[in-house]
C-alpha positions as a Markdown table, in Angstrom:
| # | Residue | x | y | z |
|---|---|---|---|---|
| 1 | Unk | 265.3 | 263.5 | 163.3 |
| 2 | Unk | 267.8 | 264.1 | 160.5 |
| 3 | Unk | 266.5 | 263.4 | 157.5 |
| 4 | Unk | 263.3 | 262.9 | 155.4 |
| 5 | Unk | 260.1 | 262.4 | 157.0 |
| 6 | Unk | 257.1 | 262.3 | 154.8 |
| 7 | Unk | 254.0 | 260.2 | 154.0 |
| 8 | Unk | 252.7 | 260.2 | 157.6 |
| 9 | Unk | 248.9 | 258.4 | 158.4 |
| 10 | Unk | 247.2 | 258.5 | 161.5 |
| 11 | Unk | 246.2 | 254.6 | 162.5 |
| 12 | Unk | 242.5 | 254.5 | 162.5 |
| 13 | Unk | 242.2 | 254.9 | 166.6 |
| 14 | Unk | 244.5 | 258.0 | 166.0 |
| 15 | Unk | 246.7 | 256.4 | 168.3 |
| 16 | Unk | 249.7 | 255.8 | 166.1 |
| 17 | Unk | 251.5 | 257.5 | 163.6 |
| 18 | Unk | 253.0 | 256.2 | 160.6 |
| 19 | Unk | 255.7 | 257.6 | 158.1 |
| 20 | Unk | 258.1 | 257.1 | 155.4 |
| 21 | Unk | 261.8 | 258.1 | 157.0 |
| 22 | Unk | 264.7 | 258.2 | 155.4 |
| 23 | Unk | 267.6 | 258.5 | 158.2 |
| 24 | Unk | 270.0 | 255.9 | 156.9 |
| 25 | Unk | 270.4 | 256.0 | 153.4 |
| 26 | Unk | 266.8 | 254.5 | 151.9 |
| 27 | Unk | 263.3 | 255.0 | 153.0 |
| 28 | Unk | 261.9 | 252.9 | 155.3 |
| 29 | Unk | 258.8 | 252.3 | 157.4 |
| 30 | Unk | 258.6 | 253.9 | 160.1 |
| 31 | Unk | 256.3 | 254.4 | 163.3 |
| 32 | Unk | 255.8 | 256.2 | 166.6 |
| 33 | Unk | 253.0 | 257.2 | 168.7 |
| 34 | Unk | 250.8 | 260.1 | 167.7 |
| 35 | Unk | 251.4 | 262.1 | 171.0 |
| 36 | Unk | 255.0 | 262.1 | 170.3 |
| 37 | Unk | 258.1 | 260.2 | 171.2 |
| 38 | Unk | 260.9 | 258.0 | 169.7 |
| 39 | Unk | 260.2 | 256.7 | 166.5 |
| 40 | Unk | 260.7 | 252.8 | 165.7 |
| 41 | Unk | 262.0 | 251.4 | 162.2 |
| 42 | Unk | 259.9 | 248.6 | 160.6 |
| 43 | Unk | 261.1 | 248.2 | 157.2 |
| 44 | Unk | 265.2 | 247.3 | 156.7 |
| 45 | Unk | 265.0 | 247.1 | 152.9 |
| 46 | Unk | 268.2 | 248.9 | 150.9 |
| 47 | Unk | 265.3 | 250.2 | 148.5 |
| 48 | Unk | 262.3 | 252.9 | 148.3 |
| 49 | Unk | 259.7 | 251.7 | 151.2 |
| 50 | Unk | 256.7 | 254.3 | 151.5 |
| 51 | Unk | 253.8 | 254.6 | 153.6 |
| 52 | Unk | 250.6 | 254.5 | 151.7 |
| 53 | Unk | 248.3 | 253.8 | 154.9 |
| 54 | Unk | 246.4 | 251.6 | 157.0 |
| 55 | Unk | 244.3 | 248.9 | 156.9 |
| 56 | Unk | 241.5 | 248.9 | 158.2 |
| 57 | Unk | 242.1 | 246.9 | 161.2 |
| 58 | Unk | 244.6 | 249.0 | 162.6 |
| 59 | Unk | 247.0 | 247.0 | 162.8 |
| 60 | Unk | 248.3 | 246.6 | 159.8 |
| 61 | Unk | 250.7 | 249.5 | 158.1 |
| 62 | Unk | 250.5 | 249.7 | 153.8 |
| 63 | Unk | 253.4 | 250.5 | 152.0 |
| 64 | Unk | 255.1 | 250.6 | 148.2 |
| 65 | Unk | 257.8 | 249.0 | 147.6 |
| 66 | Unk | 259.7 | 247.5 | 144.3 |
| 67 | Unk | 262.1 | 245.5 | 147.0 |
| 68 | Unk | 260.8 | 242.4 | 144.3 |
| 69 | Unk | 260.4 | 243.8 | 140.9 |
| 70 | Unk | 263.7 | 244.3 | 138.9 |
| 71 | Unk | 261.6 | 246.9 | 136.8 |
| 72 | Unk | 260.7 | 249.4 | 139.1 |
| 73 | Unk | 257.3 | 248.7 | 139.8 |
| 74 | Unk | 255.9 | 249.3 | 143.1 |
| 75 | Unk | 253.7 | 246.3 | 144.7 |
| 76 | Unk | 252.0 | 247.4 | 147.8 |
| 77 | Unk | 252.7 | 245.3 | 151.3 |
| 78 | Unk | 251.5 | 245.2 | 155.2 |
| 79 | Unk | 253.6 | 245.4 | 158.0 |
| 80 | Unk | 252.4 | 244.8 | 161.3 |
| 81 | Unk | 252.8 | 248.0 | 163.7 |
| 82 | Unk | 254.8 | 245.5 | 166.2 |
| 83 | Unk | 257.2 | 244.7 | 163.3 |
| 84 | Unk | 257.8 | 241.5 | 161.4 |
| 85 | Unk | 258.6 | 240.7 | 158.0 |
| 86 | Unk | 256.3 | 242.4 | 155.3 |
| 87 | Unk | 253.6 | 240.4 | 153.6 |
| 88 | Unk | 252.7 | 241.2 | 149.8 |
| 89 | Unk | 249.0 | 242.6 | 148.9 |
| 90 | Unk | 247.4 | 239.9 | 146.6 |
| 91 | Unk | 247.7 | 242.1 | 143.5 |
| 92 | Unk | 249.9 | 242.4 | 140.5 |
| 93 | Unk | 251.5 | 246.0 | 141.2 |
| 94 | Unk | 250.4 | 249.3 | 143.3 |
| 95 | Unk | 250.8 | 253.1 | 143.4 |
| 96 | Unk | 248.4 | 254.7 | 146.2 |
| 97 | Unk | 245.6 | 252.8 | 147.4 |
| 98 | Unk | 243.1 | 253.0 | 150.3 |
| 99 | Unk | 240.8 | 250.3 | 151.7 |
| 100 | Unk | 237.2 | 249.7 | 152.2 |
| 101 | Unk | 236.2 | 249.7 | 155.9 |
| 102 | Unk | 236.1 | 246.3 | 156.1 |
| 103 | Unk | 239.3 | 245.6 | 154.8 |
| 104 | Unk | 237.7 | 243.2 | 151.7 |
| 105 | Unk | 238.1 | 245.5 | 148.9 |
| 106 | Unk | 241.3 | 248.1 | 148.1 |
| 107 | Unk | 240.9 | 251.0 | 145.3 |
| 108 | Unk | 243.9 | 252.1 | 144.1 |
| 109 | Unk | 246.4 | 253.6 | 141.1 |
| 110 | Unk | 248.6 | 250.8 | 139.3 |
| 111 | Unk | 251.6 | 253.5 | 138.5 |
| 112 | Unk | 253.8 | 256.0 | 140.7 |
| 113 | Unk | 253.7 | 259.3 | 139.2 |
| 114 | Unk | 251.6 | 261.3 | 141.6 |
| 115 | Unk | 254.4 | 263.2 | 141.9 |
| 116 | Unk | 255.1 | 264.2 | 138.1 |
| 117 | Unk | 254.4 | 267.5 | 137.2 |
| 118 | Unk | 252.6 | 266.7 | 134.2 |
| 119 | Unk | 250.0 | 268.6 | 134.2 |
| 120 | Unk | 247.0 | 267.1 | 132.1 |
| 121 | Unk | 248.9 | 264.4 | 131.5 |
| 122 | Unk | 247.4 | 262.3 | 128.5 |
| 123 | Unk | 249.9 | 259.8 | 128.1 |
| 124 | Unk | 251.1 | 256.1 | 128.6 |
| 125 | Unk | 251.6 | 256.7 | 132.4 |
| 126 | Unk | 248.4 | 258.2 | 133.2 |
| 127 | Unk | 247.1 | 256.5 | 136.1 |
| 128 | Unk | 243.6 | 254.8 | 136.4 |
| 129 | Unk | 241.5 | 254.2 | 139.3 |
| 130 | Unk | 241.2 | 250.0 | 139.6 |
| 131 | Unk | 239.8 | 248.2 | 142.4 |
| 132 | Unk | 239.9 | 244.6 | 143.4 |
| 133 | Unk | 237.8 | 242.7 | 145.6 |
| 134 | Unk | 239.7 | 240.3 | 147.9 |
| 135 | Unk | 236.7 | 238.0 | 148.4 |
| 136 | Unk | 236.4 | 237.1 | 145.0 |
| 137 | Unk | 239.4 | 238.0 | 143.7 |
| 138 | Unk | 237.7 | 240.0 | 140.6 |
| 139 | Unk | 240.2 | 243.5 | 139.9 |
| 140 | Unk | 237.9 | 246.2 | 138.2 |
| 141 | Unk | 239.1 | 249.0 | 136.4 |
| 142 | Unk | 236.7 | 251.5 | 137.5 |
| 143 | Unk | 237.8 | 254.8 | 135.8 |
| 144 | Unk | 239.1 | 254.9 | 131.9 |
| 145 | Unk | 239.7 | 258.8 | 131.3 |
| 146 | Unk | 242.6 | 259.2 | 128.9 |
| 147 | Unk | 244.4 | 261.5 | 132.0 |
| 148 | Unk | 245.1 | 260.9 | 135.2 |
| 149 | Unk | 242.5 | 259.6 | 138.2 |
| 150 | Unk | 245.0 | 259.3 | 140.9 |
| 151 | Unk | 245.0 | 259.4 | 145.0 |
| 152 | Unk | 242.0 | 256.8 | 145.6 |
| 153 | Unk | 240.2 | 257.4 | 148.8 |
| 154 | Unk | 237.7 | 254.8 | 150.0 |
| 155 | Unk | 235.4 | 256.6 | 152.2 |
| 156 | Unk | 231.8 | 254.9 | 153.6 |
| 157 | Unk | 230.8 | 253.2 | 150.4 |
| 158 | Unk | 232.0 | 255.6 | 147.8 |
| 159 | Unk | 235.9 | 255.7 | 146.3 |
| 160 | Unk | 237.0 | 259.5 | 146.0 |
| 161 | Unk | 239.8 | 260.4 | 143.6 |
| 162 | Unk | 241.5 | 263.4 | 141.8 |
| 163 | Unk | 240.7 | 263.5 | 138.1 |
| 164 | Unk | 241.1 | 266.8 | 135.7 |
| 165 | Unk | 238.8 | 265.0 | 133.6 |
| 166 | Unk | 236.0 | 267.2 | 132.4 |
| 167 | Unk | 237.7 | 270.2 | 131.6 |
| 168 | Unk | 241.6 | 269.9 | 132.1 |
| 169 | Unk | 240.6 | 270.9 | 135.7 |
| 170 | Unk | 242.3 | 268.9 | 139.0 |
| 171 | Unk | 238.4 | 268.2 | 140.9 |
| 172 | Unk | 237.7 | 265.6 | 143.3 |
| 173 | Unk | 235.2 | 262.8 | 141.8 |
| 174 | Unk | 233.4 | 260.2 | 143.4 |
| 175 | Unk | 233.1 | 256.6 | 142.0 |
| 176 | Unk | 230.4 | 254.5 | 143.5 |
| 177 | Unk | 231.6 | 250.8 | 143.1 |
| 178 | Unk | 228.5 | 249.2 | 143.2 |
């Protein structure tokens, strides 16, 4: 289509594929089967909706928004694939996440600047790797290097991340959060 397409996840069965558009004006959710085919707006939201990606039940579509906070910050949400109104994650704020396998606990970065281009980035915006644990509702902060641990990735048992943290270095690190 004409516009933006970016941020696109494949829903755990590969079956579906989701993405941030931006064909009227703002970004919205949107989806369309993996294979190909007309895609189908989820999100009507005048501001910045972006795909962040699934939970683990398949169903379900995660996605930043600040459509609530007056200050910018991002809160992540769920949208069923079938459409719906949005339902808030139960935590203050949200940059990137990813869930564990069985959907009870989500790792993820508090603040959007993945993007920056500040490289070893020591400052007030670096981002941390937290995660909280739906179950008991306890919220960890699970890595506390002075630069940037960003783009969370829960895979088995382990959280994966991006941190230049040894040697001003981008690596991939794994955090084990038991």
């Amino acid at each position: 289509g004409h516009g933006v397409e970016q941020d696109a996840k494949f829903s755990p069965d590969g079956q579906w594929l989701a993405f941030t558009g931006e064909y009227d004006g703002g970004r919205d959710v949107y989806l369309m089967p993996a294979m190909g085919g007309e895609p189908k707006r989820l999100t009507f939201h005048g501001g910045r909706d972006q795909v962040i990606d699934w939970h683990p039940d398949g169903e379900h579509i995660v996605f930043r928004s600040s459509r609530l906070r007056p200050t910018g910050e991002a809160e992540f949400y769920l949208i069923h694939r079938d459409g719906g109104l949005p339902t808030k994650v139960a935590i203050d704020r949200g940059a990137l996440g990813s869930y564990s396998a069985d959907g009870t606990k989500l790792a993820y970065n508090r603040i959007p600047r993945e993007n920056r281009t500040w490289k070893r980035y020591q400052g007030g915006m670096a981002q941390d790797v937290w995660i909280a644990d739906f179950t008991t509702g306890a919220i960890v902060q699970a890595t506390n290097w002075t630069g940037s641990d960003n783009y969370p990735m829960w895979i088995g048992d382990k959280v994966y991340y991006n941190s230049d943290a040894a040697d001003g270095t981008l690596n991939i690190w794994r955090l084990d959060p038991a």
